[in-house]
C-alpha positions, -999 to 999 in steps of 0.1 A, spaced: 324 171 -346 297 151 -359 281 121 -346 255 91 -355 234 84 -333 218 50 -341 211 24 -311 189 -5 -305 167 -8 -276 175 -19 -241 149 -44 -241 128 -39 -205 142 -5 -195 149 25 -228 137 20 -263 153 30 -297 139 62 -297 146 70 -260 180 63 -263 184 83 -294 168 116 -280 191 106 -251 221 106 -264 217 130 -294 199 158 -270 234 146 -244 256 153 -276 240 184 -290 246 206 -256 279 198 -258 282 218 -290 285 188 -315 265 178 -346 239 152 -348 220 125 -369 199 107 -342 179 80 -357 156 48 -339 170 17 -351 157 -20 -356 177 -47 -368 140 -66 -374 129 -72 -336 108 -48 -313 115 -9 -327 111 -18 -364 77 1 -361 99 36 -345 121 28 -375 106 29 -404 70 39 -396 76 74 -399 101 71 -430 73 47 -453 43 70 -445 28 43 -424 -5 50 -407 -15 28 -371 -41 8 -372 -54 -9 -337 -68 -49 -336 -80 -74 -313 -62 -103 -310 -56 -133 -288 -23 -122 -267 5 -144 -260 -9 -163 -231 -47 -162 -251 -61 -135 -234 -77 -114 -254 -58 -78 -259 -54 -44 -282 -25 -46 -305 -15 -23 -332 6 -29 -368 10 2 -399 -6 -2 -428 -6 21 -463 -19 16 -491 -19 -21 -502 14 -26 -477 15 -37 -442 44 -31 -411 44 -58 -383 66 -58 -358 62 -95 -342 73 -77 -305 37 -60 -307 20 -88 -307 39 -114 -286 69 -94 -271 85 -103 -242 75 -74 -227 41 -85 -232 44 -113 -204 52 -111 -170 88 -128 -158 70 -148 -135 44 -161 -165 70 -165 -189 70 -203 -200 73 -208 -244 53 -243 -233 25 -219 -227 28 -192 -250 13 -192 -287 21 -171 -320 -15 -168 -330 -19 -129 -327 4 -123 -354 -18 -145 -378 -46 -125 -367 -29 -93 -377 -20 -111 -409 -62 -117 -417 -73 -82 -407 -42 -70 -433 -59 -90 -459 -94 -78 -452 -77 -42 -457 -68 -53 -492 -25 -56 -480 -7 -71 -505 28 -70 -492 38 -75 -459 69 -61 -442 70 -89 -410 97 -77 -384 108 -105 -363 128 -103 -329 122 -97 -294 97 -125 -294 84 -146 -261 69 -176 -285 88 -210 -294 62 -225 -310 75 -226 -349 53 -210 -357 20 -231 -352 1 -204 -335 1 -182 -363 -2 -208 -390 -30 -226 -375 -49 -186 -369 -41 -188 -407 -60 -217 -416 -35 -247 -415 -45 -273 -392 -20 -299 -377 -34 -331 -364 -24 -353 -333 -20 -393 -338 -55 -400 -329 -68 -376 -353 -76 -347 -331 -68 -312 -337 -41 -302 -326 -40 -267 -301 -18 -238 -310 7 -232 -277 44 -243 -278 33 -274 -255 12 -289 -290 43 -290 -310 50 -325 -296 23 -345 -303 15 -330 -345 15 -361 -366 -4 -351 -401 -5 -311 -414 -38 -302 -434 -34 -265 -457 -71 -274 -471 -87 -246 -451 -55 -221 -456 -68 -182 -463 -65 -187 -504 -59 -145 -503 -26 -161 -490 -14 -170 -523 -14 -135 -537 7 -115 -512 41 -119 -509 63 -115 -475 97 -98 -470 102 -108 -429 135 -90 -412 152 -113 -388 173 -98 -368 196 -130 -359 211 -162 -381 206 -186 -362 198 -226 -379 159 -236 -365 172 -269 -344 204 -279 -328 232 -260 -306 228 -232 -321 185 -233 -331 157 -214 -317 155 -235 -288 192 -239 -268 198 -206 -278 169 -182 -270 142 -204 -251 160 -197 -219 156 -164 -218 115 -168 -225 113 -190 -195 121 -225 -209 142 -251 -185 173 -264 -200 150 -299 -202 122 -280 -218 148 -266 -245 163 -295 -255 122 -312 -255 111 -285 -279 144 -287 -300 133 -325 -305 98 -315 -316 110 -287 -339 132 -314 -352 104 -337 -361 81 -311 -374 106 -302 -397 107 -337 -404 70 -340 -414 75 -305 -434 99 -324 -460 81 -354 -457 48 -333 -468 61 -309 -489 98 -317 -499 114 -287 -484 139 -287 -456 142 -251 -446 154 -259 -412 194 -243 -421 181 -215 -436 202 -180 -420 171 -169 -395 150 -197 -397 153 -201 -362 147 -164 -355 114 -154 -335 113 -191 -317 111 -209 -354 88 -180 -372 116 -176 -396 113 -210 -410 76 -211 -405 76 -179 -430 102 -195 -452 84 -230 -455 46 -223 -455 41 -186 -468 74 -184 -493 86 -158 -479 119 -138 -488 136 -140 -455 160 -111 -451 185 -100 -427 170 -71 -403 201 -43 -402 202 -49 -440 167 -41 -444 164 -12 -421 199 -1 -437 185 3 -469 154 17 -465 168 45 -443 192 56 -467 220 46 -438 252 48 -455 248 82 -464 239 91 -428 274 73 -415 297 88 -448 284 122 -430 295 114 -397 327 115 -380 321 92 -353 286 61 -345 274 59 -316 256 23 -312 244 0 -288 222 -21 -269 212 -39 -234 237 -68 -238 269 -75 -260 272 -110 -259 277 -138 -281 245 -136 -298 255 -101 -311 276 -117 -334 247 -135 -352 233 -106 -368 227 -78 -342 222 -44 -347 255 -28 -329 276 -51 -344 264 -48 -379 262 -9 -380 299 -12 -366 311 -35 -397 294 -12 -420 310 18 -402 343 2 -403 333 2 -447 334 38 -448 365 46 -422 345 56 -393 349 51 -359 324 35 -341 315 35 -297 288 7 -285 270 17 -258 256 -13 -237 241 -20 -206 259 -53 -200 290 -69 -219 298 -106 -215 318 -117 -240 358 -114 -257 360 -79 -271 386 -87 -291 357 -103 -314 338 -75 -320 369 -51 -323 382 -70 -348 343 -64 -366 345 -30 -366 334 -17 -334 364 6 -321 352 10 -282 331 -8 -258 316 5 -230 289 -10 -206 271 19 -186 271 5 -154 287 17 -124 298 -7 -98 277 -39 -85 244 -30 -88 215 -57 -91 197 -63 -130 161 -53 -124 181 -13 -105 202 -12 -137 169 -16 -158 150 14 -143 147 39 -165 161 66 -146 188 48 -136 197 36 -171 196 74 -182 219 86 -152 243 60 -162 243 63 -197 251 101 -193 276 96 -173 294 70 -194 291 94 -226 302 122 -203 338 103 -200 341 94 -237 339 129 -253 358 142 -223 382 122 -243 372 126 -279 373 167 -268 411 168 -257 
């Protein structure tokens, strides 16, 4: 038979391109036939994913990290065309549990990587967005950009998600002019509105450290710089599918550097060529660390699955936790669930590597003991 392989990471323990050489290496000794490809749907992988298939060469930078220390990161570059994946340069990975706090934590590596781009002569940027520990709208990497935001009293503002509270006025006067002569195509890899229920914020600030009180205090301010943004300018991007992607980058992209804000999988999909790879296959094999609600808002596992579903294959998720109605994402095209773990077992066991890989064998183990009959 002949399989897919095309997962998403699970974020903190295997990556993309672990999980693929898993599973397709799992799948070849059993005698089968396999595509195994590292998949982004815009957040941390994109680099795995397409670096290889654009040419891309590395290039390595100094920036300010996530917390302002100073730090290595890297971004591709050919030509007159730049690949960043946000996740490099303020991933969650980048930040210690214990330090993780969005108050805290600015965006203004990724305008760094942005400049050194420009110096390089770039002229179109490919921005992946996702697995980001930022909610800061933006305003670290606009201000490392050249826009200033001022406070009532006429101070500067800083550039951490704490500063978003107190911005009053928004200066472009010093903004990189270079700026207006590169365009932007940014992957998001989720939906989601910038404010409200649903916005950057209630949905994704808890998981970068934020209190319940501190989400619904930085939903206000995103709220009321959005408010000054149309006020200013006479946009209101704030609705936009993805603008609340990345803690807010979407819509910072979207309102102050026009760019053409695309859904991730789509992106990825069509750059790989991936709906040749899946009319080959008989059966996809997708995934990631959690099927949840979010996964409906654009996720990788569930999109593959929907597209899968296009071309009359069947499709298996793979995930380390599930927690949410499977009728919901059966009815989207994903045929089988599975999450790999056995028994109680507490998060940060169920993360290590080597326990992720026993499991994950053993879970595929029982499916084609099935599919074989």
């Amino acid at each position: 038979m002949k399989f897919l392989v095309a997962m998403d990471s699970f974020k903190g323990s295997l990556t993309s391109k672990e999980l693929a050489d898993i599973v397709g290496t799992y799948l070849l000794d059993r005698g089968h036939r396999v595509k195994s490809l590292s998949l982004s749907d815009g957040g941390e992988g994109l680099l795995d994913s397409l670096g290889e298939a654009l040419d891309l060469d590395m290039v390595e930078i100094s920036v300010l990290g996530p917390l302002g220390e100073e730090r290595r990161a890297s971004y591709a570059i050919k030509e007159d065309r730049a690949l960043i994946e946000m996740a490099r340069l303020v991933g969650l990975d980048l930040v210690d549990k214990k330090d993780r706090n969005p108050l805290n934590i600015s965006s203004y590596s990724l305008g760094q990587a942005i400049l050194d781009g420009l110096d390089r002569g770039v002229k179109t940027f490919l921005i992946g967005l996702g697995g980001s520990v930022s909610n800061d709208m933006g305003l670290g990497m606009l201000m490392a950009l050249g826009y200033r935001f001022y406070k009532e009293d006429g101070s500067l503002s800083g550039h951490y998600g704490r500063d978003l509270g107190q911005i009053k006025e928004i200066d472009d006067s010093q903004v990189d002019a270079r700026l207006k002569d590169v365009k932007f195509i940014v992957a998001s890899d989720v939906k989601n509105p910038l404010c409200g229920s649903q916005g950057a914020s209630m949905v994704f600030a808890g998981q970068k450290g934020a209190s319940l009180e501190d989400r619904r205090l930085m939903d206000g301010w995103f709220k009321n710089l959005a408010d000054l943004v149309e006020k200013t300018y006479g946009i209101d991007y704030r609705d936009w599918p993805g603008a609340g992607a990345a803690g807010g980058m979407g819509y910072a992209f979207k309102s102050f550097l026009k760019a053409d804000l695309r859904p991730g999988f789509q992106l990825v999909s069509s750059l790989l060529s991936l709906e040749e790879k899946i009319d080959w296959a008989d059966y996809v094999i997708t995934g990631e660390g959690q099927l949840n609600e979010q996964s409906l808002m654009g996720k990788l596992p569930v999109e593959l699955a929907s597209l899968a579903k296009k071309h009359g294959k069947v499709s298996i998720g793979l995930f380390g936790a599930i927690d949410m109605d499977l009728g919901k994402v059966n009815d989207m095209g994903l045929n089988a669930c599975f999450a790999i773990s056995q028994g109680p077992i507490e998060e940060q066991e169920a993360m290590n590597k080597k326990v992720a890989m026993k499991n994950l064998q053993a879970c595929l183990s029982q499916i084609l003991n099935l599919i074989e009959l």
